[in-house]
C-alpha positions in Angstrom: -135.4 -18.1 72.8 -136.4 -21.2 72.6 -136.3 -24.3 69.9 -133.0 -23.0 68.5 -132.3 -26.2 66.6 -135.3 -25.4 64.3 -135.0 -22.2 63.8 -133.7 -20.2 60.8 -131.4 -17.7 62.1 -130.1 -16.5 59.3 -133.1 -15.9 57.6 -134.1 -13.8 60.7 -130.7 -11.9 60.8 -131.3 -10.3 57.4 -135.3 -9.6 57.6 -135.4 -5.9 58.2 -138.9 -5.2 59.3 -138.7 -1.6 57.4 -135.7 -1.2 59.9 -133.7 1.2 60.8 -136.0 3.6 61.7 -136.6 6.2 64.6 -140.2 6.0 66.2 -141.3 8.4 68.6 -142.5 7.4 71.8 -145.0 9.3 74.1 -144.7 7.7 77.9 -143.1 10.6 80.3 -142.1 7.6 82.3 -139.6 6.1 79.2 -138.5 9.8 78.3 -137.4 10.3 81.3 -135.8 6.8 81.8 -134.1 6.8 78.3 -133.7 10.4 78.0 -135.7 11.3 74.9 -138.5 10.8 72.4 -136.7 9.5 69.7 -136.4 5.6 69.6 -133.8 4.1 66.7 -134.4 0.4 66.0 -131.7 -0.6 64.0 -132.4 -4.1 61.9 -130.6 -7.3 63.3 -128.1 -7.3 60.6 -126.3 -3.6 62.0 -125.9 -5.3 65.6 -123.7 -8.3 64.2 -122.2 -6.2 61.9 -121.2 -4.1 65.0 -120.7 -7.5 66.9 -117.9 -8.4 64.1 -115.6 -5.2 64.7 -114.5 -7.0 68.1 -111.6 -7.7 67.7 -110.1 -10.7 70.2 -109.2 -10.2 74.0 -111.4 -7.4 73.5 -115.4 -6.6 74.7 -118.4 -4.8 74.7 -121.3 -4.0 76.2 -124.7 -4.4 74.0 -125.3 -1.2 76.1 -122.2 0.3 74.3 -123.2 -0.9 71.0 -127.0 0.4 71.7 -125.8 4.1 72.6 -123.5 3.8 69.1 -126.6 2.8 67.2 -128.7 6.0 68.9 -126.2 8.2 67.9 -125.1 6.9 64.5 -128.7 6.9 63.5 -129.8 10.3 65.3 -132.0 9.3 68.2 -132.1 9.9 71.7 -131.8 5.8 72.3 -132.5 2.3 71.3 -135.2 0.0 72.2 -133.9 -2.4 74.8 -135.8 -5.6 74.0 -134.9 -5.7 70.2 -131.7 -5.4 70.5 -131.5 -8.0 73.4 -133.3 -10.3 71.0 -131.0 -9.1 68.0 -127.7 -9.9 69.6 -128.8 -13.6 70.6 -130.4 -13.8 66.3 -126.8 -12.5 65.2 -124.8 -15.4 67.8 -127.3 -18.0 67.0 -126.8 -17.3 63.1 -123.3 -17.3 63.8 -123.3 -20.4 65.3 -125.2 -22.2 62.4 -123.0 -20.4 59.8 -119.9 -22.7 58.8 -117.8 -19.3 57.7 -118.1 -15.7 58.5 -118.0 -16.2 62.1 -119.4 -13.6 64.5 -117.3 -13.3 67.6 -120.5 -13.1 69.4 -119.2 -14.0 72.9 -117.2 -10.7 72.9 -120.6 -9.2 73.5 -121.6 -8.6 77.3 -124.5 -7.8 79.2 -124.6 -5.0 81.3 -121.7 -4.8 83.8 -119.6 -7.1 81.8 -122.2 -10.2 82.5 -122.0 -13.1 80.0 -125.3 -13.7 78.0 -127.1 -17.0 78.7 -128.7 -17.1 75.7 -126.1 -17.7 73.4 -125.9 -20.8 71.7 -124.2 -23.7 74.4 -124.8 -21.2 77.1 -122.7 -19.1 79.5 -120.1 -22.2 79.9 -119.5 -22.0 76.0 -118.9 -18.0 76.2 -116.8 -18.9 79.8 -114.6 -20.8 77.4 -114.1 -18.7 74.7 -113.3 -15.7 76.4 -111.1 -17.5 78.6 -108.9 -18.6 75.1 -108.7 -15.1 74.9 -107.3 -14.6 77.6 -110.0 -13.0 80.2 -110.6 -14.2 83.7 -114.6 -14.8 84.4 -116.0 -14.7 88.0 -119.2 -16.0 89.5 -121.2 -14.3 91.9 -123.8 -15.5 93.9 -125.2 -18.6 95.4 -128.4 -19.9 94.2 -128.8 -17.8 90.7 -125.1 -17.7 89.7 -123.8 -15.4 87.6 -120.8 -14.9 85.8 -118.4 -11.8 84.8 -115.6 -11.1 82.7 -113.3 -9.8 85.6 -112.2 -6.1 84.7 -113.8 -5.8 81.5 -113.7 -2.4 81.1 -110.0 -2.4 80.7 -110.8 -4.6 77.6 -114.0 -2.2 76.3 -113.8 -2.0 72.4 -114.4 1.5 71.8 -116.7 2.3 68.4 -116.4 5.1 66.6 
């Protein structure tokens, strides 16, 4: 995203958009890819509500919290891009908030990959998971990347 600093965040976090809802999708390519028809897009607000159940020195995936969504609200799976574009509304908000935290940076990427789109970036999530007691590695030279080290011994289950 981009202009945080001028955005409302919390404003965006509870507009629903006539959400949740399951839409069917018709490309063979997707069904195959995600596995079915049915689509859930769950509004911002049920991702943060999900982030808050985190509880510290543990993690999850948002691919963890998207296949809880898709079977909680009876579809086959959940649109990718929304809910990468939730998450970061629901940390944002968070961070503008002065109570009611959301313990955002307990929510990974895929392989346990820290999100650079949270508010101050993957050295402000490095920091707070490391409080918590989790070891984060970089890999690569040129477009580094970092990694909570053994995160799925820390997964939060949801059920």
């Amino acid at each position: 995203m981009a202009h945080e600093e001028t955005k409302d965040f919390n404003a965006m976090l509870h507009k629903d958009n006539g959400m949740p809802r399951i839409q069917r999708i018709t490309d063979a390519a997707s069904i195959q890819k995600y596995g079915g028809d049915k689509m859930y897009l769950a509004p911002p607000l049920a991702y943060d509500h999900l982030m808050k159940k985190i509880p510290r020195g543990q993690v999850i995936t948002l691919g963890e919290i998207r296949a809880y969504l898709a079977r909680t609200g009876g579809a086959d799976f959940t649109d990718p891009i929304t809910a990468g574009i939730f998450v970061s509304i629901a940390a944002w908000a968070s961070a503008q908030r002065t109570g009611d935290e959301t313990p955002y940076w307990r929510t990974l990427k895929a392989g346990g990959e820290l999100n650079p789109k949270y508010p101050g970036g993957v050295e402000a999530q490095k920091a707070k998971l490391e409080a918590e007691g989790h070891t984060i590695l970089s890999k690569g030279r040129k477009n580094i990347r970092y990694y909570v080290k053994d995160y799925e011994k820390a997964l939060f289950a949801l059920e």
